[in-house]
C-alpha positions, 0 to 999 in steps of 0.5 A, spaced: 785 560 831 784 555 827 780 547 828 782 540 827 778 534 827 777 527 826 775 525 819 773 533 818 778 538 816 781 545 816 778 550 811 785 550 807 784 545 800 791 542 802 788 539 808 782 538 805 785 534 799 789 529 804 782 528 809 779 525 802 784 522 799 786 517 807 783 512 808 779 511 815 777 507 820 770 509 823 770 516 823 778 518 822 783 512 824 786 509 818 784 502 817 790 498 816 785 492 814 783 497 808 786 493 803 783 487 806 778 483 802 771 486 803 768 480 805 768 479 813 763 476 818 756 480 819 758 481 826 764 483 825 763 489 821 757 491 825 762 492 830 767 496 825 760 500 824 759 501 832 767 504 832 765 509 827 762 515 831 766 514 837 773 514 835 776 520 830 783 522 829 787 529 830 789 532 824 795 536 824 792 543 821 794 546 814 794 554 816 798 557 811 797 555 803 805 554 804 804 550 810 807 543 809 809 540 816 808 543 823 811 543 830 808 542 836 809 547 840 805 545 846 799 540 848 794 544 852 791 538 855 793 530 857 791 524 855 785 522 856 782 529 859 775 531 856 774 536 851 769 540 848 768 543 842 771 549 840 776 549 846 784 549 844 787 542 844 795 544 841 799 549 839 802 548 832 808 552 830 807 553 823 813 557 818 810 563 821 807 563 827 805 559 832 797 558 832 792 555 838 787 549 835 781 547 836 777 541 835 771 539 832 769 535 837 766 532 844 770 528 847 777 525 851 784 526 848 785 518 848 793 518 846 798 524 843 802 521 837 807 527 835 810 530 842 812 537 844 818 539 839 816 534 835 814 535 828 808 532 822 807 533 815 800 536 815 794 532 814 798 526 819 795 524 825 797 527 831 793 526 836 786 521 837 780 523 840 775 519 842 767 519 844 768 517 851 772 515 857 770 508 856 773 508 849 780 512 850 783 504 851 779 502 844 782 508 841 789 507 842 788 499 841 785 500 835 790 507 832 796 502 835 794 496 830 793 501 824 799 504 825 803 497 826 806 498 833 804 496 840 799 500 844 801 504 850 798 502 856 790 503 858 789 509 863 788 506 870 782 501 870 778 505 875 777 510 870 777 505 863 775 498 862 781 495 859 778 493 852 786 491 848 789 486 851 795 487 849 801 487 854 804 494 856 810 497 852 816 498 856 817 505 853 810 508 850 809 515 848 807 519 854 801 517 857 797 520 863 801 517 868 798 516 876 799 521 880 805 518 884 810 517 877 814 522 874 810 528 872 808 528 865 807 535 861 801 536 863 802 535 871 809 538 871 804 545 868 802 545 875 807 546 879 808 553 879 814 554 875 816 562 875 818 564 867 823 570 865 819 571 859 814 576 861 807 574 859 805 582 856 809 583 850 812 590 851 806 591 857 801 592 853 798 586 851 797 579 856 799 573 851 795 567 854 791 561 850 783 562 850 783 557 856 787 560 861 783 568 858 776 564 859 778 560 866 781 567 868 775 570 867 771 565 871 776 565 877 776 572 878 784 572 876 789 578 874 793 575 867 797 581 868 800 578 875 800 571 872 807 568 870 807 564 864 810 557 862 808 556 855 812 557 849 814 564 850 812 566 857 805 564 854 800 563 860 796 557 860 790 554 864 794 551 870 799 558 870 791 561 873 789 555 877 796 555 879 797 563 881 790 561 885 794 556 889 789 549 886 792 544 882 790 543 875 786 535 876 786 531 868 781 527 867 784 521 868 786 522 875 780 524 877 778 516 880 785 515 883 787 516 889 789 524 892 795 527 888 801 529 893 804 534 892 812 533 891 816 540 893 818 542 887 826 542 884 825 549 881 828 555 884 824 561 884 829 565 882 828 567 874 831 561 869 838 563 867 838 566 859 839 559 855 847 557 853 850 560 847 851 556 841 857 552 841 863 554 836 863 549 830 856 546 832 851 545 826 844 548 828 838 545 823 833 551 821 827 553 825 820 553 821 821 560 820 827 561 818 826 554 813 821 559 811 825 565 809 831 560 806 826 559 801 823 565 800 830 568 799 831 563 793 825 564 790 827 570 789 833 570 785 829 567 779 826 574 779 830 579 775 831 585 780 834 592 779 835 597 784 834 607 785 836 610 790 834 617 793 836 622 798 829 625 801 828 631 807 825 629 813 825 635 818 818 637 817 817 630 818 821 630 824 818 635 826 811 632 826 813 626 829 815 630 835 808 633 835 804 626 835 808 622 837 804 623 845 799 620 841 801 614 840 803 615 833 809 612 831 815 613 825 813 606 822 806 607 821 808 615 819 812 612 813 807 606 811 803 612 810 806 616 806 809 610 802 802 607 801 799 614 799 805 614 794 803 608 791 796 611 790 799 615 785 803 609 782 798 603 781 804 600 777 808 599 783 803 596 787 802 590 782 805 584 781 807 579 776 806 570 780 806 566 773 812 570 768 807 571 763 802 576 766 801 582 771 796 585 777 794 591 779 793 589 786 787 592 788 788 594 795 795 597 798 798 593 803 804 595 806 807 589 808 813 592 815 819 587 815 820 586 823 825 582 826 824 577 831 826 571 836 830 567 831 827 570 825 824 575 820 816 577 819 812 581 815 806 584 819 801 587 814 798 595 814 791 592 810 788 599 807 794 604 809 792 609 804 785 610 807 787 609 814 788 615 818 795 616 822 793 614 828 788 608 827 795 606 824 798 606 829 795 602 833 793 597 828 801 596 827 802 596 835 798 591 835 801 586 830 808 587 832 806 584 839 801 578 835 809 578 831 813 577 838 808 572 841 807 568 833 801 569 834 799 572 827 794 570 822 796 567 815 792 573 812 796 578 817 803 577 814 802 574 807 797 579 804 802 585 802 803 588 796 808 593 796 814 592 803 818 596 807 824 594 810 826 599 815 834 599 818 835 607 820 834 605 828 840 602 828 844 608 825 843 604 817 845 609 812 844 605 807 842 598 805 838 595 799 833 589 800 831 583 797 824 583 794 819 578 797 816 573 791 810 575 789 810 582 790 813 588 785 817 592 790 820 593 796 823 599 799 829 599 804 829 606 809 836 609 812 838 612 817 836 620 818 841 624 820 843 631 819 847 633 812 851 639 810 847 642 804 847 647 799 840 652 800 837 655 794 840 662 796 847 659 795 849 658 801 850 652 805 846 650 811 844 643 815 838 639 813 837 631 816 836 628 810 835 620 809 837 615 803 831 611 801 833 604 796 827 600 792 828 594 789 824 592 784 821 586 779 824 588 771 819 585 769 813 590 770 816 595 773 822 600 769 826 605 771 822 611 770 817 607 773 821 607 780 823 616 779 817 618 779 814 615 785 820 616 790 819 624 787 812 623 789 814 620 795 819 625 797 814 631 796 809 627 801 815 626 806 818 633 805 811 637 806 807 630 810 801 635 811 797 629 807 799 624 812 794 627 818 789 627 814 
């Protein structure tokens, strides 16, 4: 999970560089009078001094060190509600995933600038934050004047004294509307809204914000029986004040008057599966998809060659059957035995990122290539070699759910050193895949299906037999290099004794 505050900054040093080179107004909005001469009235100054402690902008996160702009997903709170240091406050969709952010600090939402579906650059201003409910006016009047536009206009004046007296905007980014207006995203989140995204991914994990885990926890409520409205059937905290029948209230509505409930448009049947693309139509790249364009280019400029090798699987097979009861999964039996492959190759663990040198990683990594919703990832097996089977297993269960719900951590898909790319459940005989920059090989695996062979007495017999394609950097790694390891593979998947162990 990462955080984000005003003049403060994510830990990763792109964010880092942008916070120190802006210039600010007070402790984070950027002043347009920055460029003025210096001297100004005494007592004007004072009051710049004042505004500093109580008026920080919301930064959008760098959460990757590829990380150059990210989407807003959703925001977790409206305009003008309280926030608490440490408390989720937007979900960004980064290349890769889609993380809960944080602040750094105390104090009111006092105007959203980039709306969900919208996107940023990193280090831009995306929301303002600021100290308290009489200065939510102030910041949006002094962010307005430093970014050249007009300000939206103050939340009711039951809850804010006016401070701009700018005129209202006909057409403003969103701003809390009173009760009676048309419902704003945080409003409409509290209309039960029945989702046909499932809030558990495969059953086995409840995929909902921290506010909504720590607010079911405090109202008694079962996440498993909530239906979520977020992004990807993810639950909010409205979803569980929704499910125990209590209107989620924002800070700006607590002074006005009674909220009446409208009835609601929405059917309760399920929400009908999105329309198909149309024929002709051009649809831009998506984060993640943008992300692996960019890989796979990159990975042109790497000189590749390719060995194939058919490997023997019915002790294997026949292993799986006897585990499987126990959780213990193909995926997580083939990135074990590649990762004690790999052992006894280090070079084939190694990676080449600068043209002129090479590293023997010191950890094996095995990096699984997992289809998704509108992209590809590769969730990391960190240690495979030194984790049993079955701790594995559940390792890898839990990352392809964090992958389905675009919740994985940087460090959970960019840490691999050595990639498997698994086709064999589709029937796939055969393919090669293209290797990851910065990493030295990938391996794609085949389908395992029975296959007439000759036996060493002579004869002929049927044995299920799999074709296994790596693709490697020529670089560091050469063809022999390649043989020996998928010999040493092939003895470890033919007799997996080892891979219990």
């Amino acid at each position: 999970m990462a955080a984000i505050a005003g003049a403060a900054s994510v830990a990763a040093p792109s964010f880092e560089e942008i916070s120190r080179k802006s210039r600010f107004l007070g402790d984070g909005v950027p002043s347009a009078a920055a460029a003025a001469p210096s001297a100004r009235p005494s007592r004007r100054s004072r009051r710049s001094l004042r505004v500093q402690a109580k008026i920080r902008e919301i930064f959008m996160p760098a959460l990757s060190s590829t990380m150059t702009e990210g989407k807003i997903v959703s925001w977790m709170k409206a305009e003008g509600d309280k926030l608490s240091k440490g408390e989720s406050v937007v979900v960004v969709e980064s290349d890769k995933a889609d993380m809960d952010v944080e602040t750094f600090y105390d104090g009111y939402l006092a105007s959203i600038v980039v709306g969900e579906g919208e996107v940023a650059p990193v280090g831009a201003a995306i929301g303002i934050l600021a100290e308290s409910l009489d200065e939510v006016a102030e910041a949006k009047a002094k962010f307005a004047a430093s970014s050249g536009s007009a300000p939206p206009p103050a939340p009711p004046p039951a809850a804010i004294d006016s401070i701009a007296p700018a005129a209202p905007v006909s057409s403003p980014p969103p701003p809390p509307p009173p009760p009676s207006a048309a419902p704003a995203p945080a409003v409409a989140a509290a209309t039960p809204v029945v989702s046909s995204h499932p809030a558990s991914q495969g059953g086995t994990r409840i995929v909902a914000t921290p506010y909504a885990k720590k607010l079911a926890k405090e109202l008694k409520v079962d996440l498993a029986a909530v239906a979520g409205t977020g992004p990807s059937g993810r639950i909010t905290g409205a979803d569980v004040e929704a499910s125990t029948g209590k209107a989620p209230v924002t800070a700006a509505a607590v002074t006005a008057a009674p909220v009446t409930a409208a009835p609601s448009p929405v059917s309760s049947a399920p929400a009908a599966a999105p329309a198909p693309v149309p024929l002709g139509s051009t649809v831009p790249f998506t984060g993640m998809q943008a992300a692996v364009s960019k890989n796979m280019v990159e990975s042109l400029s790497v000189p590749t060659f390719r060995v194939g090798y058919t490997i023997t699987t019915d002790a294997l097979d026949a292993l799986y059957k006897k585990i499987k009861s126990k959780g213990v999964t193909m995926s997580a039996l083939l990135a074990k035995a590649v990762a004690l492959a790999v052992a006894q190759h280090p070079v084939m663990n190694a990676s080449c990122k600068d043209g002129k040198s090479f590293t023997y990683n010191a950890s094996i990594n095995i990096a699984v290539a997992v289809a998704i919703d509108g992209g590809l990832i590769t969730p990391v097996l960190q240690d495979a070699d030194k984790l049993d089977i079955y701790s594995l297993s559940r390792k890898w269960k839990e990352l392809v759910d964090k992958a389905r719900a675009k919740q994985l951590q940087p460090s959970e898909y960019n840490s691999g050193t050595f990639t498997l790319s698994n086709l064999g459940m589709f029937g796939v005989d055969r393919f090669d895949a293209i290797l990851p920059p910065g990493t030295g090989a990938i391996m794609a695996v085949g389908a395992s299906a029975p296959t007439v062979v000759a036996t060493s007495d002579g004869l002929f017999g049927i044995k299920n037999q799999m074709q296994v394609n790596i693709t490697a950097d020529h670089r560091i790694i050469y063809g022999a290099d390649v043989a020996a390891f998928l010999q040493t593979l092939a003895k470890i998947i033919e007799n997996p004794k080892d891979l219990t162990l």
